[in-house]
C-alpha positions as CSV (number, residue, x, y, z in Angstrom):
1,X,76.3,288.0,107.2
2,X,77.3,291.2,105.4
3,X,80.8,289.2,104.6
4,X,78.2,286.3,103.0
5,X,76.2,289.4,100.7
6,X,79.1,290.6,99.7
7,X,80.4,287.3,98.4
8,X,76.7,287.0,96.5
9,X,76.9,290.2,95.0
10,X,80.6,289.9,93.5
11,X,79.4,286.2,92.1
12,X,76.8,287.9,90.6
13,X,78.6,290.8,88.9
14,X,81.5,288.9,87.7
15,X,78.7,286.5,86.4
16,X,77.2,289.5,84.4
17,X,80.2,290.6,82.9
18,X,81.7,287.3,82.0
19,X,78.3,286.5,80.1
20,X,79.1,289.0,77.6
21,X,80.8,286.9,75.9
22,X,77.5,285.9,74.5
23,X,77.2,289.2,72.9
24,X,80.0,289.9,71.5
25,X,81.6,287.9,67.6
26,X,83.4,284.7,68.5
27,X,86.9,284.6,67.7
28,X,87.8,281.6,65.1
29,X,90.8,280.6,67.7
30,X,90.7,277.6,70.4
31,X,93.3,275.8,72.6
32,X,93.7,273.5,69.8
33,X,94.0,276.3,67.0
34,X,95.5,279.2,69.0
35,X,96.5,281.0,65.8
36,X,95.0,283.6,63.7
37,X,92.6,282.9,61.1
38,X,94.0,283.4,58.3
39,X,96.7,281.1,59.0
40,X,94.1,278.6,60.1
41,X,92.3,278.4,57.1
42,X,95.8,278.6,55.1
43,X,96.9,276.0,56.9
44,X,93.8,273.3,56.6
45,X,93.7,274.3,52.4
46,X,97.6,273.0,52.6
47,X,96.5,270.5,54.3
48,X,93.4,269.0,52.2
49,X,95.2,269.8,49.2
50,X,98.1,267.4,50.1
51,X,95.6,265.0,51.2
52,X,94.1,265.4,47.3
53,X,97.2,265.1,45.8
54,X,98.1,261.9,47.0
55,X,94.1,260.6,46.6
56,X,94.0,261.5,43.1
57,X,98.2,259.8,42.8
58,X,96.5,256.4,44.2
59,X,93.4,256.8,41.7
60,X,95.6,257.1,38.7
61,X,98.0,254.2,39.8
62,X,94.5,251.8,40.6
63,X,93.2,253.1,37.3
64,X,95.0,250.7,34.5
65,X,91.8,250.8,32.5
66,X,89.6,247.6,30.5
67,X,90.4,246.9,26.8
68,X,87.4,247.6,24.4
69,X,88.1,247.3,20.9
70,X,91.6,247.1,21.4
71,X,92.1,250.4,23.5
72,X,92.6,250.9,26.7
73,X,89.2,252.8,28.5
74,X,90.6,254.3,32.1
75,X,87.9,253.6,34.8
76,X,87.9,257.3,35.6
77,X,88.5,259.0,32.0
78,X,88.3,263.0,33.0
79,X,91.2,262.5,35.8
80,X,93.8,263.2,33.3
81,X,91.6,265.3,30.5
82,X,92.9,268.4,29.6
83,X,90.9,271.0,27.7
84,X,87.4,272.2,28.7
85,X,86.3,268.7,30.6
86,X,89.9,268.9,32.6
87,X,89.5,266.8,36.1
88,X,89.0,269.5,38.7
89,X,88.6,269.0,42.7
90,X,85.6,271.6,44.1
91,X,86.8,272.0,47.7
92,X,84.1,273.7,50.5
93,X,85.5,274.4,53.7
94,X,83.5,275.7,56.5
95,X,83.9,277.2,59.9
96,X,81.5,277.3,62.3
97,X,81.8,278.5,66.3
98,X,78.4,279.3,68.6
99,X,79.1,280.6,71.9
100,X,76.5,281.1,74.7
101,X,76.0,281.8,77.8
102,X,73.4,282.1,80.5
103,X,73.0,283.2,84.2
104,X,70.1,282.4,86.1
105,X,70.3,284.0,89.1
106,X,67.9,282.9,92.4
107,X,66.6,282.8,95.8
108,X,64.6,281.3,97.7
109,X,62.7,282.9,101.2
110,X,62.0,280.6,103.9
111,X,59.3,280.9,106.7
112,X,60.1,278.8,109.9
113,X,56.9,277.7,111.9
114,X,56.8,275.9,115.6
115,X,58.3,272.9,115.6
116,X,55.4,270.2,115.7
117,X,55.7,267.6,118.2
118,X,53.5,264.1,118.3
119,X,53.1,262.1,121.5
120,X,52.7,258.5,121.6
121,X,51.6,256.8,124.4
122,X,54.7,254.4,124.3
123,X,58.1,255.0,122.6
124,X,58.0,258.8,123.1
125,X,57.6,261.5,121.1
126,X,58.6,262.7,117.3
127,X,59.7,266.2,116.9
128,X,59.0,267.5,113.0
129,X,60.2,270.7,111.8
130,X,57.9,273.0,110.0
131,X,58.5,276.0,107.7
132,X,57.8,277.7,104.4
133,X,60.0,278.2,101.3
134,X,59.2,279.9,98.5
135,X,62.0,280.4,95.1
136,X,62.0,282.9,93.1
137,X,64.4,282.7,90.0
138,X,65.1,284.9,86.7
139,X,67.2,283.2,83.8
140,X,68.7,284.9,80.6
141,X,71.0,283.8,77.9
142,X,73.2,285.0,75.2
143,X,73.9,283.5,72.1
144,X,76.8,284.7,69.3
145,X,77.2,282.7,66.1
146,X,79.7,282.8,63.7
147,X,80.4,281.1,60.0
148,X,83.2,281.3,57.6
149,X,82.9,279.7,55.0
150,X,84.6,279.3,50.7
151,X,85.1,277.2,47.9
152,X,88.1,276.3,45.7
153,X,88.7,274.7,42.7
154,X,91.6,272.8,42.0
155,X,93.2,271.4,38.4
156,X,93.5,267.3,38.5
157,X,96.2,268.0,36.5
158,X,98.5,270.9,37.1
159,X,97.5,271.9,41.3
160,X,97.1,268.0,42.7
161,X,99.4,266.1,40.6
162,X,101.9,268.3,40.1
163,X,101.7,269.9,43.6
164,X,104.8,270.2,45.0
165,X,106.5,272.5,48.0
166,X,109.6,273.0,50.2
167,X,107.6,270.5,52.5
168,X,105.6,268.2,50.0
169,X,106.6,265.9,47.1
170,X,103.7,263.3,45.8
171,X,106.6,260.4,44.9
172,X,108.0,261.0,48.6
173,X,105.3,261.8,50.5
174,X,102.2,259.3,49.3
175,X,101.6,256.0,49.6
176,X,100.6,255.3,45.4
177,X,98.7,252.0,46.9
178,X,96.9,253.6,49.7
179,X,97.3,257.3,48.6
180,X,97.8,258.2,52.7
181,X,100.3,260.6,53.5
182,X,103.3,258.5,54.2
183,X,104.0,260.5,57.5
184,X,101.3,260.3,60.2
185,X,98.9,263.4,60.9
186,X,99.0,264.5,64.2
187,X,96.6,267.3,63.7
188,X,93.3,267.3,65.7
189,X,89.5,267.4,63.7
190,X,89.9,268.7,60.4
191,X,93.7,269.6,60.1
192,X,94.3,265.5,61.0
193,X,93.9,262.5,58.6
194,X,90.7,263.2,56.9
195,X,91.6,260.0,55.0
196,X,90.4,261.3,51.4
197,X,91.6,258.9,49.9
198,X,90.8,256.2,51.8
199,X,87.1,257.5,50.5
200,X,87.6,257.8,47.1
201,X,89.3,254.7,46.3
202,X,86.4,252.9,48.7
203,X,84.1,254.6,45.8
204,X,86.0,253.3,42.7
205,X,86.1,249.8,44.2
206,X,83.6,248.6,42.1
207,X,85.2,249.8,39.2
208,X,88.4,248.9,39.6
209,X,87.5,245.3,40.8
210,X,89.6,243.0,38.0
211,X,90.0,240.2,36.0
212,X,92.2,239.6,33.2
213,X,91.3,238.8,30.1
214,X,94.6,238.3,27.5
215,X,96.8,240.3,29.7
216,X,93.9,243.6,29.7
217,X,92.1,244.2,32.9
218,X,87.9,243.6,33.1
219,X,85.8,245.3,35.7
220,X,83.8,242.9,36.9
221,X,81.2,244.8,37.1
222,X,79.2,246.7,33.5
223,X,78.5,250.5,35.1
224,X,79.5,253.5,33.1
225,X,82.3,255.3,34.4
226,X,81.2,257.8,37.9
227,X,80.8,261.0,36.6
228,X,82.0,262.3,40.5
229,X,83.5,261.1,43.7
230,X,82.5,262.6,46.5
231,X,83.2,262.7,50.4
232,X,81.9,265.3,53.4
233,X,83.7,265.3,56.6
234,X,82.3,267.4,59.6
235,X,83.8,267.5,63.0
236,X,81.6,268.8,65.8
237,X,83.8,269.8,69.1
238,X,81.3,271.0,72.3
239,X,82.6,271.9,75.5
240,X,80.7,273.5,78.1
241,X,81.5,275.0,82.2
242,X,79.1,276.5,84.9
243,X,79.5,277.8,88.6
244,X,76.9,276.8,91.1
245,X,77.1,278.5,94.7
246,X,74.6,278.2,97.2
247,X,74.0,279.2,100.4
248,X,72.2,277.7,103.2
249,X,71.0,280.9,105.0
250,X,67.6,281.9,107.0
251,X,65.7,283.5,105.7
252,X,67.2,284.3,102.9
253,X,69.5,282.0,100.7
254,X,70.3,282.9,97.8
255,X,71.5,280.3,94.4
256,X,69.1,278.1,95.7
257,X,67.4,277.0,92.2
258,X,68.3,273.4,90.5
259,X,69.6,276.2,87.5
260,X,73.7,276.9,87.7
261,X,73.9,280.5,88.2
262,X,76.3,280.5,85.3
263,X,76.8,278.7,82.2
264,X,78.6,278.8,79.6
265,X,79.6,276.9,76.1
266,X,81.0,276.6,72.9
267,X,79.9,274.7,69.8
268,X,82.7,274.1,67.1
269,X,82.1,272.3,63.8
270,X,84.7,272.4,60.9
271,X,83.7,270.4,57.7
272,X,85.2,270.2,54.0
273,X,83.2,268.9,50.9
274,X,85.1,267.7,48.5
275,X,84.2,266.5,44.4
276,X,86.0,265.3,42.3
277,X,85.0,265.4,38.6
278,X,85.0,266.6,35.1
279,X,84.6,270.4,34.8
280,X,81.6,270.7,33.8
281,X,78.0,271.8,34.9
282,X,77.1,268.6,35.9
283,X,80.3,268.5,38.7
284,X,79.6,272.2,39.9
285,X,75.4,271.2,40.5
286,X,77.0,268.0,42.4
287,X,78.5,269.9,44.8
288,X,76.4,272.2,45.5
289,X,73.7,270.2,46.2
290,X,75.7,268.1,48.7
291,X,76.6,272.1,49.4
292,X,73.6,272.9,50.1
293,X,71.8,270.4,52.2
294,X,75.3,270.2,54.5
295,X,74.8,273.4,55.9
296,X,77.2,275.2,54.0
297,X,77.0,278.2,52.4
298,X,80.3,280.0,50.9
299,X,80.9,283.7,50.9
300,X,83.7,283.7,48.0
301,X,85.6,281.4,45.7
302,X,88.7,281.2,44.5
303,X,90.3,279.0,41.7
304,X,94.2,278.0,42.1
């Protein structure tokens, strides 16, 4: 017996020191992103704005235009503007972990009684066990939230389409029909394919839907140019653990409640908002509504 206590009481202290967790700022890092946050979010920026480039690469080849009055009208006209109304990508990126954890300690007191035994006159007799039980339980949780979050604002024109680094080139590394990168992402939730691209051109479909007309391209359809593409990709990542002892002890036994004594999870969700669009009011109010009813709120901005 005092072997048994001793065994409940060091469950129950390592249970109340472990739970601190809950009290305490999450750390950014995971299994899956075991480095340090900085070079996290450096490394998902890198990683969107290659993704950008080679959208905005396919967009221009897709984009031959309809003739009106003998010009050439581009489907998506502030993707190559330069000036005050130069095409411009508004990035959000967010970063969101929750931890929590909760112990819920019990026990439950039992009362044993005379055993009752009924007679029959044939078939002899039925033995039943009687007793009492009566659980008494106390629960408390802890809860630690934390959410990093920025935007950035990249040039069409000089930091997608003429992005280029020791380990990117747009000619090399796109695909100019499907605008993917050309070698596979292995990356897990928002560091692998987030297939921008694949989004954008989905968008313009209508637009760039062609006939030919004297050797000029007609969109079949009559609607004004977009004034934004947009796409919002979230990634939610829960994973949760919890210890359960029990003991089957007279008259006391203690973790005897349906509750685990301890429990613990974590809530991950990355997302990135991207817009694409003429640099203008009318872009920036966009995104930020999208911004806005997403969930994400940024702390600082930074134009590249």
């Amino acid at each position: 017996m005092p072997t048994q206590n001793a065994r409940f009481i060091s469950a129950t202290a390592l249970s109340l020191f472990t739970s601190s967790c809950g009290l305490q700022t999450p750390t950014m890092q995971s299994p899956l992103r075991p480095s340090p946050t900085s070079e996290v979010v450096l490394n998902i920026i890198y990683h969107v704005q290659e993704e950008l480039a080679c959208a905005v690469y396919a967009i221009k080849q897709h984009d031959r235009g309809r003739l009106e009055n003998n010009k050439i009208i581009k489907d998506v006209p502030w993707l190559l503007e330069t000036g005050a109304k130069a095409g411009v990508a508004k990035v959000t990126l967010t970063l969101t972990v929750d931890d929590k954890t909760t112990i819920a300690p019990s026990l439950s007191d039992t009362a044993l009684y005379p055993n009752k035994i009924t007679s029959f006159t044939h078939g002899g007799n039925i033995v039943s066990p009687q007793s009492f039980s009566l659980g008494i339980g106390v629960s408390g949780s802890a809860e630690a939230n934390r959410k990093i979050s920025t935007d950035y604002t990249f040039s069409i024109r000089d930091d997608l389409l003429n992005f280029k680094n020791s380990n990117f080139d747009i000619v090399e590394d796109c695909d100019e029909n499907t605008g993917a990168l050309k070698l596979p992402t292995t990356g897990a939730m928002i560091s692998g394919d987030l297939r921008i691209a694949d989004s954008f051109l989905g968008l313009l479909g209508y637009y760039t839907a062609q006939t030919q007309n004297n050797g000029a391209n007609q969109p079949l359809g009559k609607a004004l140019p977009p004034d934004t593409l947009q796409t919002d990709i979230t990634f939610t990542l829960n994973g949760s653990g919890s210890v359960s002892p029990f003991w089957k002890l007279v008259p006391i036994s203690p973790g005897s409640s349906t509750l685990p004594l301890l429990a613990a999870s974590r809530n991950s969700i990355d997302e990135v908002l991207v817009t694409l669009g003429p640099n203008t009011p009318a872009t920036a109010t966009a995104h930020n509504i999208t911004k806005a009813n997403s969930g994400g709120a940024a702390v600082g901005s930074g134009g590249t």
